[in-house]
C-alpha positions in Angstrom: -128.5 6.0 -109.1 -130.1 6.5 -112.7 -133.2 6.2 -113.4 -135.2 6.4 -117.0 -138.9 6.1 -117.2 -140.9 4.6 -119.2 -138.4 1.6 -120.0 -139.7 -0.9 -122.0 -138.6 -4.7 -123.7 -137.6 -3.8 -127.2 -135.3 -7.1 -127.9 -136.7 -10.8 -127.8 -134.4 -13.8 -127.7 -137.8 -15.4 -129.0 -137.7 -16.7 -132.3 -141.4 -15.6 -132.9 -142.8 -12.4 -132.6 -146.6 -11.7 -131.4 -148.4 -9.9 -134.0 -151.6 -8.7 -133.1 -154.4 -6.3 -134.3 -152.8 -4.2 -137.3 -149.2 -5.4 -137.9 -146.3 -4.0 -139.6 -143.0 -6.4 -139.7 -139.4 -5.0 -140.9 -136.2 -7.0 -141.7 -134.0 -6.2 -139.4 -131.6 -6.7 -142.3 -133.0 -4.2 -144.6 -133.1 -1.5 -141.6 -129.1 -2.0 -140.9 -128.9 -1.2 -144.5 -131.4 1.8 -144.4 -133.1 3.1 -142.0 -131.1 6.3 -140.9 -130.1 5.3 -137.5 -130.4 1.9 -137.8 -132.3 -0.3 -135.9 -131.6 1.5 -132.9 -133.5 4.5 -134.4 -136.2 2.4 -135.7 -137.3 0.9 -132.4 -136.8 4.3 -130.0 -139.0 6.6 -132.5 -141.5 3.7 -133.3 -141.8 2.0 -130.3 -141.1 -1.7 -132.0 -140.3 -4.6 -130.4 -137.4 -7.2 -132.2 -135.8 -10.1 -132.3 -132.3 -11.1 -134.5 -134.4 -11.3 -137.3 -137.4 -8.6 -137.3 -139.3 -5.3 -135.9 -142.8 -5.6 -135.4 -145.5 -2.7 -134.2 -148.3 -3.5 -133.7 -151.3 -1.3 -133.8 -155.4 -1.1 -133.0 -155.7 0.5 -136.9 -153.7 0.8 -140.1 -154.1 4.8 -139.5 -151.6 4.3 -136.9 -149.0 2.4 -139.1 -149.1 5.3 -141.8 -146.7 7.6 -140.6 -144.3 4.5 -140.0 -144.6 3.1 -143.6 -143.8 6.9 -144.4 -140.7 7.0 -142.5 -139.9 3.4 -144.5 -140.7 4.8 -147.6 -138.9 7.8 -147.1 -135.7 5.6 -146.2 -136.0 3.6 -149.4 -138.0 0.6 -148.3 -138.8 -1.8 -151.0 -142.6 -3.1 -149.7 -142.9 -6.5 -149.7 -139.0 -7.2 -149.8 -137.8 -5.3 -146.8 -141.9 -4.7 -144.7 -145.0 -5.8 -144.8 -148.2 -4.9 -143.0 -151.3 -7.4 -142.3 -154.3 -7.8 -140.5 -153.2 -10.1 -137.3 -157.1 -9.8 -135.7 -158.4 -11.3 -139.0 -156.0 -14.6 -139.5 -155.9 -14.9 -135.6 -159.4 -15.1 -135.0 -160.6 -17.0 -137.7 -158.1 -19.9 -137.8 -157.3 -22.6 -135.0 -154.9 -22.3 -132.3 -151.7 -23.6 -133.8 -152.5 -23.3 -137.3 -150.1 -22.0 -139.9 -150.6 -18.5 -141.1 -149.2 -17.4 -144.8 -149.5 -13.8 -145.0 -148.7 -14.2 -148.6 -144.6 -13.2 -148.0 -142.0 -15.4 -148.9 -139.8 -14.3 -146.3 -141.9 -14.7 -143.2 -144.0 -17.6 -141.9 -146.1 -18.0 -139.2 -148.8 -19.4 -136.9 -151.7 -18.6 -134.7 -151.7 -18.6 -131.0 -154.5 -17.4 -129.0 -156.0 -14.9 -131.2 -152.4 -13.7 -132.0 -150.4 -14.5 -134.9 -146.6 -15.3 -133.9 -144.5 -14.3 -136.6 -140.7 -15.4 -137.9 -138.6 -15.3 -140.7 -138.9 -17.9 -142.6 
């Protein structure tokens, strides 16, 4: 029999993802396109978690998203257009449960749900 350690979730069927602390969300559309590897790549190195639509990490400060944005940067990521980091601890704990969250991106929507924002494409 085989066994792998350390296996982990990386694809939701959800429509929503949870966002929480410091949050940086990628089109899956843009990383077929461009991140060397593809999405495959993406999640194994970063350690994302995904639906159809999107790649979220999520991380306890910004520091840690750096070296990620890097790796997006270097693969021709257009910021704003194909990723976009926010502050999920900030909208999630000072807005109702339920209440609609606009990060200020066309492309993604979402709302807050127990100190967590829950993310989709919009």
């Amino acid at each position: 029999m085989y066994f792998k350690p350390n296996l982990r979730v990386a694809f939701k069927n959800n429509r929503y993802l949870r966002c929480v602390f410091h949050s940086l969300v990628v089109k899956m559309s843009a990383m077929e396109k461009k991140f060397e590897g593809g999405p495959d790549r993406f999640l194994a190195k970063h350690k994302a978690i995904c639906n159809r639509d999107l790649a979220v990490v999520n991380a306890m400060g910004t520091h840690d998203l750096w070296p990620i944005v890097g790796d997006l940067n270097k693969n021709g990521f257009i910021p704003h257009e194909d990723a976009t980091m926010f502050d999920a601890t900030s909208l999630g704990s000072f807005l109702r449960n339920g209440q609609k969250v606009d990060p200020g991106i066309d492309w993604l929507t979402g709302y807050v749900n127990d100190f967590a924002v829950m993310v989709r494409m919009n």
